[in-house]
Structures are given as structure tokens and as C-alpha cells.
C-alpha positions as CSV (number, residue, x, y, z in Angstrom):
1,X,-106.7,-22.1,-11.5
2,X,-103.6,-20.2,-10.2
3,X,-102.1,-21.1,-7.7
4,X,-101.2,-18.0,-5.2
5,X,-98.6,-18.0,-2.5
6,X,-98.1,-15.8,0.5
7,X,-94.3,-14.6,1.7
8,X,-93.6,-13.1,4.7
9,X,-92.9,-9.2,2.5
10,X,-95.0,-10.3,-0.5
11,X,-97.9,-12.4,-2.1
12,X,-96.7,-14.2,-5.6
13,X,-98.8,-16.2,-8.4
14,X,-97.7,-19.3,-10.2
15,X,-97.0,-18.5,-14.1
16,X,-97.0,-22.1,-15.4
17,X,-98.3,-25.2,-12.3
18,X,-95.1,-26.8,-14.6
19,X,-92.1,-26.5,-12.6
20,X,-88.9,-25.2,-14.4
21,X,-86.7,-27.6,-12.7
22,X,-87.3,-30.4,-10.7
23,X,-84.7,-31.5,-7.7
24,X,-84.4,-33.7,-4.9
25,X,-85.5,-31.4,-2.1
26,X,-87.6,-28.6,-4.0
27,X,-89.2,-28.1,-7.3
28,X,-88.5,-24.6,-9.1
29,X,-91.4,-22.6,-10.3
30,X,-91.5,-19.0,-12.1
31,X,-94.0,-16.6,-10.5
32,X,-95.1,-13.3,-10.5
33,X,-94.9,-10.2,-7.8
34,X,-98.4,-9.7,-7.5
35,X,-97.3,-6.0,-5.6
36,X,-94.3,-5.4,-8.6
37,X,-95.1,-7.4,-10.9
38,X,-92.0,-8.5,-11.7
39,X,-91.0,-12.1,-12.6
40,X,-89.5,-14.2,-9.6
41,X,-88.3,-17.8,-9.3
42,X,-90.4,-19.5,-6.3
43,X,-88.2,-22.7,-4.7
44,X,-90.8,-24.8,-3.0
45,X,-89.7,-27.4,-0.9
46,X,-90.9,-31.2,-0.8
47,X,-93.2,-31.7,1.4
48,X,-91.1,-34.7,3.1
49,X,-88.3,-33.2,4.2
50,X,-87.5,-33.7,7.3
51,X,-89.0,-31.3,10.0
52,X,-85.4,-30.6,11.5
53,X,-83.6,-30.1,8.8
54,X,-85.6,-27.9,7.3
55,X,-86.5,-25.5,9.7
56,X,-82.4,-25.2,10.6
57,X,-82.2,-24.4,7.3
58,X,-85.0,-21.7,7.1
59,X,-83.5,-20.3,9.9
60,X,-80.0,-20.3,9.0
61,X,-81.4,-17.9,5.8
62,X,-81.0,-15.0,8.5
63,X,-77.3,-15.7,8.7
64,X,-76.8,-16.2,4.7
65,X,-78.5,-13.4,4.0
66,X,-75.7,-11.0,5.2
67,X,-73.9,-12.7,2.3
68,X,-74.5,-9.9,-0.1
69,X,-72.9,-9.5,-2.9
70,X,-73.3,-8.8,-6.5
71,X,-72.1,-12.1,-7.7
72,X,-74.4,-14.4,-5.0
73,X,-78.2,-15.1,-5.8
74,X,-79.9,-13.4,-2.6
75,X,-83.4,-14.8,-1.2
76,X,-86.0,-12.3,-1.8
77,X,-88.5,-13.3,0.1
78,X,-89.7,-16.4,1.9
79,X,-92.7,-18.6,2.9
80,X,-94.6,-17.7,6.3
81,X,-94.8,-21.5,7.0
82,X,-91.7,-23.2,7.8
83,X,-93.5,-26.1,9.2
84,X,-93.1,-29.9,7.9
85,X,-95.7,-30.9,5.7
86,X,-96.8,-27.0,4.9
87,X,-95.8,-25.1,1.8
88,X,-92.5,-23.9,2.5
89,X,-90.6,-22.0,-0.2
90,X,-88.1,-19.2,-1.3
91,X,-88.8,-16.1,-3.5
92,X,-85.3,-16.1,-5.7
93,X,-84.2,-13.7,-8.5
94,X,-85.5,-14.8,-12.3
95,X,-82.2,-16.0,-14.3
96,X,-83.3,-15.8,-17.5
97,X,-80.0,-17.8,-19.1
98,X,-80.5,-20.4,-16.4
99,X,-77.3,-22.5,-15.2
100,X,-73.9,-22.7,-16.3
101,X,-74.7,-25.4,-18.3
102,X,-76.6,-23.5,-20.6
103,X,-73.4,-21.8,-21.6
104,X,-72.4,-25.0,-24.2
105,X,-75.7,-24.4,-26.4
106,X,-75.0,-28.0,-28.0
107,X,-71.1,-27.5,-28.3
108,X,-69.0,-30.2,-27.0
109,X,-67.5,-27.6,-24.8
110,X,-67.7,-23.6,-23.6
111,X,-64.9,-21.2,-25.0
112,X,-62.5,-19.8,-22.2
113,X,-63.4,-16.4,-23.5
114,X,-67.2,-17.2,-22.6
115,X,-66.5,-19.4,-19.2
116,X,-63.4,-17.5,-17.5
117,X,-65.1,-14.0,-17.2
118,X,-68.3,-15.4,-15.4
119,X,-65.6,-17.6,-13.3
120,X,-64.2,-14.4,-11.9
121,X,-67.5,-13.1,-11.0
122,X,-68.0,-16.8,-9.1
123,X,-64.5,-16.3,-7.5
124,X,-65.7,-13.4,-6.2
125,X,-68.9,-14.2,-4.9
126,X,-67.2,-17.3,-3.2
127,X,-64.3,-15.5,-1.4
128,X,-66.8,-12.7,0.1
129,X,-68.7,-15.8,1.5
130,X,-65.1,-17.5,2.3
131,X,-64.4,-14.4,4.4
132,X,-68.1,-14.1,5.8
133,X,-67.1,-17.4,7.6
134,X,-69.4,-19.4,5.2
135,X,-68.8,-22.6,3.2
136,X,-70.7,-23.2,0.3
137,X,-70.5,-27.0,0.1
138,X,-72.5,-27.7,-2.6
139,X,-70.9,-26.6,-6.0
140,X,-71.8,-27.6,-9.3
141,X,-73.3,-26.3,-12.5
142,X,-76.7,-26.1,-11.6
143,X,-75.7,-23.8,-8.4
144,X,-74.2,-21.5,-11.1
145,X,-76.8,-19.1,-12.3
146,X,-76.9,-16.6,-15.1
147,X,-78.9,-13.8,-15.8
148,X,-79.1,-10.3,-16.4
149,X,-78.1,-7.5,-18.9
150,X,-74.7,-7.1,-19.1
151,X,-74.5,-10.7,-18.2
152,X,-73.5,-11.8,-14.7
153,X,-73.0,-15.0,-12.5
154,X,-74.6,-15.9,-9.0
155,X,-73.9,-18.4,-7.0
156,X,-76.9,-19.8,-5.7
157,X,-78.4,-22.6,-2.5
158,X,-75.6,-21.6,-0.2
159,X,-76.0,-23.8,3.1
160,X,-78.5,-26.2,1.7
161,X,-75.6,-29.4,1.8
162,X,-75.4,-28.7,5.7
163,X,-78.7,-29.4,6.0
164,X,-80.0,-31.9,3.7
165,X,-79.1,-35.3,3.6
166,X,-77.9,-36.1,0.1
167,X,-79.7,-39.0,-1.0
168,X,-77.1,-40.9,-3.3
169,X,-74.6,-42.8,-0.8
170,X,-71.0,-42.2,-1.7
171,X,-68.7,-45.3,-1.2
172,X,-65.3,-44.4,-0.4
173,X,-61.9,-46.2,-0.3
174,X,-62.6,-46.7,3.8
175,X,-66.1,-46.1,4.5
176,X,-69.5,-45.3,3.2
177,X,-70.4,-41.4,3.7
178,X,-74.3,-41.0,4.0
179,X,-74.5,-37.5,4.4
180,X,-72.1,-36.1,1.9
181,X,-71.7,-32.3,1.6
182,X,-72.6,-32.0,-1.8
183,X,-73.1,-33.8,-4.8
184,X,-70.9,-36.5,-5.1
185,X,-69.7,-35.8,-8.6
186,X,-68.2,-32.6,-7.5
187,X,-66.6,-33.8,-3.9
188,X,-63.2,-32.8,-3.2
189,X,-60.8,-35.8,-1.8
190,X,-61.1,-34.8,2.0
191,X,-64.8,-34.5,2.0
192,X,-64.8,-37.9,0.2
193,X,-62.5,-39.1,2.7
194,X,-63.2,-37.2,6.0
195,X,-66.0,-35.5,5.6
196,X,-64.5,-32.6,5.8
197,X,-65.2,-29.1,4.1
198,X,-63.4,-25.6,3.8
199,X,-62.9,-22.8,1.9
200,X,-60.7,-25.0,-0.6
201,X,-62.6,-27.7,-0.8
202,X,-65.5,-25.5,-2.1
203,X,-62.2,-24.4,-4.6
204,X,-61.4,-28.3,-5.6
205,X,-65.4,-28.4,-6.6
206,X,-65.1,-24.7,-8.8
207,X,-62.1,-26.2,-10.6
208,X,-64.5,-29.8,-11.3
209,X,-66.7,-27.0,-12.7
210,X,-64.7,-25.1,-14.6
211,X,-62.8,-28.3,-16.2
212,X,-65.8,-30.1,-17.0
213,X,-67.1,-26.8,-19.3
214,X,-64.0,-26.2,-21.0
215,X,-63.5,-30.0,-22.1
216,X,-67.3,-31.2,-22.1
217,X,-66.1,-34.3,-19.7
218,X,-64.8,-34.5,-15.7
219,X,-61.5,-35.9,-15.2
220,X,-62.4,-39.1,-14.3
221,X,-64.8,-41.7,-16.2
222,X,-68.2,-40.7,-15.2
223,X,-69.6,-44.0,-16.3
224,X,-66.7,-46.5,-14.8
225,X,-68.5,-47.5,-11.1
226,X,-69.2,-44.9,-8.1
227,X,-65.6,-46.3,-6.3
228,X,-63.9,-46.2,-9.2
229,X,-64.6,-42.8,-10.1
230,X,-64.2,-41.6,-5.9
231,X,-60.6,-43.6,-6.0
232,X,-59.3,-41.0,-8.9
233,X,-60.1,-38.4,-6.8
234,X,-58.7,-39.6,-3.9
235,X,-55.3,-40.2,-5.6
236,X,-54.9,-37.7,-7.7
237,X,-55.4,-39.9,-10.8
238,X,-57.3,-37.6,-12.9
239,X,-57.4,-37.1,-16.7
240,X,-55.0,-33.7,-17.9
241,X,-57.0,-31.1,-19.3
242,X,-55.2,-31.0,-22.4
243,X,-55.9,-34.6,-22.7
244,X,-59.6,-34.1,-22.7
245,X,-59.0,-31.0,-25.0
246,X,-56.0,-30.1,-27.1
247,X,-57.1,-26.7,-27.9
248,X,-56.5,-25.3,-23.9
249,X,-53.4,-23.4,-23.4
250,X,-50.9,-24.6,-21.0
251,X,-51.9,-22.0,-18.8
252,X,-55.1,-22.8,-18.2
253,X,-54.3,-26.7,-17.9
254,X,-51.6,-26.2,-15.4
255,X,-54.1,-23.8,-13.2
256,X,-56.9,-26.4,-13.7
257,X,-54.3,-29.3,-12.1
258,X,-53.3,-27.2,-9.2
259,X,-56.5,-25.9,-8.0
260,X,-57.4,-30.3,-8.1
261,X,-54.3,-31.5,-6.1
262,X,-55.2,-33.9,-3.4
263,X,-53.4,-31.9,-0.9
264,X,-55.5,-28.7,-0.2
265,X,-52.3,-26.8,0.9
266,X,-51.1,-26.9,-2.6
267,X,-53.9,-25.5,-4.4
268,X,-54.5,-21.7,-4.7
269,X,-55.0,-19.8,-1.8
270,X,-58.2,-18.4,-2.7
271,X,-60.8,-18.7,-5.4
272,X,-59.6,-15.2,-7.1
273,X,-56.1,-16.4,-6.8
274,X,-57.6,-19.7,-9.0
275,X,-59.7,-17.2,-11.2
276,X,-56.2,-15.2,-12.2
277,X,-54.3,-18.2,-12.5
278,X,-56.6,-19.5,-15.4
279,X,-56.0,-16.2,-17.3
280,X,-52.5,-15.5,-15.9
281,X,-50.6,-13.9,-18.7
282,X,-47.1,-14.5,-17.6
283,X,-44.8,-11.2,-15.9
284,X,-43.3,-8.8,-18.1
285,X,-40.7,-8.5,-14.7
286,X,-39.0,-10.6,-11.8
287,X,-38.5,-7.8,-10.0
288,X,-39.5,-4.0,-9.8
289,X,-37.5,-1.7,-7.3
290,X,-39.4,1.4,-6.2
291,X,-37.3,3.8,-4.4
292,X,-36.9,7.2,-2.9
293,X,-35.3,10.0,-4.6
294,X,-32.6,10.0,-1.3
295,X,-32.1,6.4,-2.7
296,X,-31.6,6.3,-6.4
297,X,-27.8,5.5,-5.6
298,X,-28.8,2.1,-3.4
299,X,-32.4,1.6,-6.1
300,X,-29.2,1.6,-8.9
301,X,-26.9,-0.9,-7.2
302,X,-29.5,-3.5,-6.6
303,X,-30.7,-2.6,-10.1
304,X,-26.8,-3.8,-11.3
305,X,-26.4,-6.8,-9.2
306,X,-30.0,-8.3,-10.1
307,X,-30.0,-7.5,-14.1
308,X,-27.6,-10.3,-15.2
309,X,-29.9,-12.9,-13.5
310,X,-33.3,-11.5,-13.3
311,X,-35.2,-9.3,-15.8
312,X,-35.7,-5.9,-13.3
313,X,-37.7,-2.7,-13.4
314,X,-36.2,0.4,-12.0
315,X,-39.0,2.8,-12.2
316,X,-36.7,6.1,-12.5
317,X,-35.3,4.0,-15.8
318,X,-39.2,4.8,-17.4
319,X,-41.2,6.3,-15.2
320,X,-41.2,10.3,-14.0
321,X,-43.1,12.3,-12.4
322,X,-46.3,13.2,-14.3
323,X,-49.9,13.7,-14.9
324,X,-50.1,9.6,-15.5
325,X,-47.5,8.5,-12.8
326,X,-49.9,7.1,-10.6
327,X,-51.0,4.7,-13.0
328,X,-48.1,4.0,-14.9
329,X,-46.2,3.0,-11.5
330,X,-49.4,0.2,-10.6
331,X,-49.0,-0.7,-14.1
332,X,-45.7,-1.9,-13.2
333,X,-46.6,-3.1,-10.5
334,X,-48.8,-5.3,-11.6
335,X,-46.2,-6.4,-14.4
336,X,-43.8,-7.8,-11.7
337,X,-43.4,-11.0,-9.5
338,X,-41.9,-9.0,-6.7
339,X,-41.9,-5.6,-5.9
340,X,-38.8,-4.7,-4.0
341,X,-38.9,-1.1,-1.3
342,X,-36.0,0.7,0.0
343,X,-36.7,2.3,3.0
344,X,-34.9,4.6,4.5
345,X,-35.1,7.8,6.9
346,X,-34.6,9.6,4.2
347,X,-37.9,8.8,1.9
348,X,-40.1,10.6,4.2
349,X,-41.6,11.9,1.0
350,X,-41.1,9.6,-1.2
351,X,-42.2,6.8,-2.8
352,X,-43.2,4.2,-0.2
353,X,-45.0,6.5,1.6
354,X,-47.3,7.4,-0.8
355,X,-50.5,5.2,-2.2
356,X,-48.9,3.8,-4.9
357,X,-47.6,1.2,-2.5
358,X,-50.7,-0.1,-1.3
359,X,-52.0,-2.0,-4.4
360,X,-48.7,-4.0,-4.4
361,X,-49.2,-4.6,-0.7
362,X,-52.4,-5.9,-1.5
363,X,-51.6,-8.3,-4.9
364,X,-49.3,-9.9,-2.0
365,X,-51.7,-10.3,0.7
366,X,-54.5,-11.4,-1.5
367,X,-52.5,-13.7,-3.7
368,X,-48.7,-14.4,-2.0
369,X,-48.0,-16.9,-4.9
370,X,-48.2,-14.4,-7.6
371,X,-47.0,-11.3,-6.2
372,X,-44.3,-10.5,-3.3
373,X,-43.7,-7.4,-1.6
374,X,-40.1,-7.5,0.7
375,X,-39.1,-4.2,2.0
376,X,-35.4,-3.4,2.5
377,X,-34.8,-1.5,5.3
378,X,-31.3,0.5,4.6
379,X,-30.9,1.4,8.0
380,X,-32.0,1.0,11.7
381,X,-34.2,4.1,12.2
382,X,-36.4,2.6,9.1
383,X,-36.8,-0.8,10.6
384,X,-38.5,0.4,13.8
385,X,-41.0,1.9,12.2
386,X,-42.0,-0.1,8.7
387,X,-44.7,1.5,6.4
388,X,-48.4,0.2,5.6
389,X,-48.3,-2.4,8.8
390,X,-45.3,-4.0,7.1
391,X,-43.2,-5.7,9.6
392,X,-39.6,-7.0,9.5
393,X,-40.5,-10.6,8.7
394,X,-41.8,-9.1,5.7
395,X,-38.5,-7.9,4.4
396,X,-34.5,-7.6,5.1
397,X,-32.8,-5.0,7.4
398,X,-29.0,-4.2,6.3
399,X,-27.2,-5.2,9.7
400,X,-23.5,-3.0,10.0
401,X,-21.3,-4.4,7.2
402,X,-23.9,-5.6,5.1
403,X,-24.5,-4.5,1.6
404,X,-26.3,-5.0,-1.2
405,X,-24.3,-8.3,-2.6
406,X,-26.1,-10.3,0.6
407,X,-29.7,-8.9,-0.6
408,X,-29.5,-10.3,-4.1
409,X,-29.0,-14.1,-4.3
410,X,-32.3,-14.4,-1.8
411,X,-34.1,-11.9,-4.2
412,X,-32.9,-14.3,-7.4
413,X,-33.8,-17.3,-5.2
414,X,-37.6,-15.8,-4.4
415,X,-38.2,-15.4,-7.8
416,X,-37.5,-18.7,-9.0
417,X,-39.5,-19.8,-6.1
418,X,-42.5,-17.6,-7.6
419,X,-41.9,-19.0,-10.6
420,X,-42.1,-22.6,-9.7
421,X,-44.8,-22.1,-7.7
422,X,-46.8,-20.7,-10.7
């Protein structure tokens, strides 16, 4: 007999009364739209859950469900009981290719060229919840779904650690958590130790995720005892990428050990940030100076000073005025660690107050360890009013009796900053 459910928009039938994956707070079954008749994924929970915390969770689906976004599963539809002890579910996409996991096929471990593009589809999804307000708390490779045609990752079960009680209990160096945000495998060091989530703690658990596909193993010995394995988080003792696998580029490693420093301050700012950083193909440029045509002559004697220490990009030396300017200049842009702007009251029509200066403006707020944008202001008039909400912090103004020669050490000194940093 088929087994028939009732949503609040839809009714759905049971395909198979075998569920396609079987968890601790809801078994996943694959159903059909009885109005579409399209395949859906129905997620019905246990029926001992506890009343409270799921109904907060139901209702909390309200909130997460202004979460959209290409790159995030989205709830369909949902059960018109929410009651304890009822049949309570969620009517979810069909991912044909299932979980991340299913990315290996057998191999010992997945191929950056197969993981890292689906990673910066994840990144994404995660920094439009990040900047929704909205923690995930709970990622791992089974929250990772795939699906579609061209192929494409969602993140999926957003909220459902804040609600749940997690039944394994994680013993820490100082106390035993009972409610951990997530599965313990994948806890960063502060939740581990305080309890505490944020948007880079949900960054620390990508990077578990994306380490554990590329090598086949976690950094830490799974099968040594639960302390054991928490304490190497917790310290920072963890296995180096290339140590688990030889055949990852340095890049990749040394992107894989940031994003899982103890210290959250040090890891990337965002999960994008992280997502660039494992496929970071290192700057043609230190430093690119955009100008005005009024300021060639200035654009020429930074040019001088910087070139013996710094590889620089002048854009008049290759790039002119033409049906492919636009893109040329972001090009360059895009090739630099720090994109240098001399205003003046005389670039009314020039250069940085046209588009072009917008994408570098946003490389810098989006990702400030990669890319720097640091106006020069060559005169008073163009300091009091900066362009693109620029303010002085941002850059330098040229006081009277100041040249040039002051503006280049702390230019050569940025860059190597940059570069340290990366």
C-alpha cells in the first residue's frame, strides 16, 4: 500500500516504504508530486523528538527560508502537523548524485578539478547565509548535496544543530559538551571548547570537508579515542595535507592549513575568500597604478621609484583606449595585489571616476588579504571629497613638501605584507 502524505501547498506519495537514508532525527524517503508529478525527497522526522525542539525548528523554517540562493537546498514544502508524536516532515529537492561523498566513486580521494568547483558553489551558498545573519552549524559531507544538469552543489539542513540535541557527547580538554552544534567530527576548536559558533567556525568545518575529500582521511586519527582526536583540534596538532597526499600543490595545502588555524582571526575572512585561496594562482603584479591622463607625469614617478623593488603595472605602458579597454583594465586588475589611484582635481574625467574602479574596490572589500585598493590623494581638494565611498583611512594624502619617495617604501612594505599573508 502507498503511503500518501499531505503538505501544507501539496499532497506527495511514497516511491519505495525504504528510506534512502536513515539519520538520527529523520529518515529520508523519495516521493512523488502527486499535483506535478515530479520526484521530491520527503525528510520525515522521528517520532521522538522532542516536542520543543521541534516545533522551534518548524518554525524557524519561515526565517531560513529567505535564505535563497542557487547554491542552498530550499524546503519545498512541509507537513501540516508539527505536533510531537504526528508525522512531521519536509518536502526537499531530488539530488539525484546524492552527497559529497559520492564524489570519490571508490577512489581513495576526489580530484581538485572535481571537488574545488562545487566548493565555490558551497562558499557561495554559505556567505549569502553568513550575510543573511545565519549560521549553519552543522557541516559535513552529508549536508553537501549534488544534483542537477550542469551539476551544482546545495547546502542542505541549515538550523537543524540549533535545535537538536546531538546525541554523541563530545569530551573536551575542560568539560563534556552535551549539546554540540554539529557533528563532532567536523567541530571547530571554539565550539569544542566554548560552545561557540560563527561564520568561521562554519569555515573551520568547510575546510574538515574539503581536506578530508582531497586526501580520503581528516587530519587527525579518526580511530585514536574521542579526546584524543578533540585535543588535535584544539591545538592545532593536525596532519599537513601534503602529508596525507603528496600529489596536492602547495597552494592548496597552505589554504587548507589556514582556513584550520586554531585562532579564527587568522583564517580567511570569508568562505569565498577560502574558495579562491585553494585555486589562487599566484599575481602576475605587486602593484598596478591606474591614473588620470592630468596624471601620467605623478602615475610615471611612482612607476620609477616602485619597479626596482616591486614588479608594477602602469596601465598607459599596455593598455589604451579601445573597443576592449574595459576588460583589459579589470583583467589587470585582477592580476595585481594592490591597485594603487591617483586622485587628483584634475581626473574629473578620468580614470577613477569611471566603473572600471569598482571591481577593484570590491576584490578589496570582499577579500582584503588578496587584493588592496589605497588611493593617493595628490592634493587637498581631492581628499575632501574621495571617490566610490573611499575615505582617507583608505589611502595617503601628500601633505605640503611631501612627494612621491615617502609613498613608496609603505607601498613595498603592503605588498610584502600581502604576500605573507597569502
Amino acid at each position: 500500500m502507498t503511503t500518501t502524505l499531505a503538505g501544507r501547498k501539496r499532497r506527495y506519495a511514497l516511491e519505495e516504504e525504504s528510506p534512502l537514508a536513515a539519520g538520527r532525527l529523520a529518515n529520508v524517503y523519495l516521493a512523488r508530486d502527486l499535483d506535478s508529478g515530479g520526484q521530491v525527497v520527503i525528510k520525515r522526522f522521528h517520532r521522538h523528538l522532542y516536542e520543543e525542539s521541534l516545533e522551534s525548528f518548524l518554525r524557524e523554517l519561515e526565517h531560513l527560508s529567505t535564505l535563497n540562493h542557487p547554491n542552498i537546498l530550499p524546503v519545498l514544502d512541509q507537513s501540516q502537523q508539527t505536533r510531537v508524536g504526528g508525522d512531521s516532515f519536509l518536502v526537499l529537492p531530488y539530488m539525484e548524485m546524492g552527497n559529497l561523498r559520492s564524489l570519490l566513486h571508490g577512489r581513495k580521494f576526489c580530484p581538485p578539478s572535481v571537488l574545488l568547483p562545487l566548493v565555490r558553489e558551497v562558499a557561495a551558498g554559505l556567505d549569502h547565509a553568513h550575510a543573511s545573519g545565519i549560521i549553519h552549524g552543522d557541516i559535513k559531507p552529508e549536508n553537501i548535496l549534488i544534483g542537477g544538469v550542469p551539476r551544482a552543489a546545495r547546502l542542505a539542513d541549515f538550523g537543524v544543530a540549533r535545535h537538536f540535541v546531538v546525541e554523541d557527547m563530545v569530551a573536551t580538554v575542560t568539560r563534556i559538551i552535551t549539546k554540540p552544534q554539529g557533528a563532532s567530527a567536523y567541530l571547530s576548536p571554539e565550539q569544542l571548547q566554548a560552545d561557540e559558533s560563527s561564520p568561521r567556525s562554519d569555515l573551520y568545518s568547510l575546510a574538515l570537508v574539503v581536506y578530508e575529500l582531497l586526501t580520503g582521511r581528516l587530519p587527525f586519527n579518526i580511530r585514536a579515542p574521542l579526546f584524543v582526536q578533540l585535543k588535535a583540534r584544539v591545538d592545532g596538532d593536525l596532519v599537513h595535507p601534503r602529508q596525507a597526499n603528496d600529489q596536492l600543490s602547495q597552494t592548496i595545502s597552505a589554504a587548507l592549513m589556514r582556513a584550520l588555524d586554531v585562532d579564527p582571526a587568522k583564517r580567511p575572512a570569508s568562505a569565498g575568500a577560502f574558495a579562491r585561496a585553494l585555486e589562487h594562482v599566484p599575481k602576475k603584479w605587486d602593484v598596478f597604478i591606474a591614473h588620470a591622463g592630468g596624471d601620467l607625469d605623478p602615475a610615471k614617478a611612482l612607476y620609477g621609484l616602485l619597479g626596482a623593488q616591486v614588479k608594477v603595472f602602469l596601465d598607459d605602458a599596455r593598455l589604451r583606449l579601445g573597443d576592449n579597454w574595459d576588460q583589459e583594465l579589470a583583467a589587470a586588475q585582477r592580476d595585481a595585489l594592490v591597485t594603487v589611484v591617483l586622485v587628483s582635481v584634475r581626473t574629473e574625467a578620468a580614470f577613477y571616476a569611471r566603473e572600471e574602479i569598482a571591481a577593484a574596490i570590491q576584490m578589496a572589500r570582499s577579500d582584503p588579504q588578496s587584493h588592496r585598493v589605497v588611493p593617493i590623494y595628490l592634493d587637498a581638494e581631492s581628499a575632501a571629497q574621495p571617490p566610490y565611498g573611499l575615505t582617507l583611512k583608505h589611502g595617503v594624502r601628500l601633505d605640503q613638501g611631501d612627494d612621491l619617495t615617502v609613498i613608496a617604501p609603505r607601498l613595498v612594505d603592503l605588498v610584502h605584507e600581502l604576500k605573507s599573508a597569502a
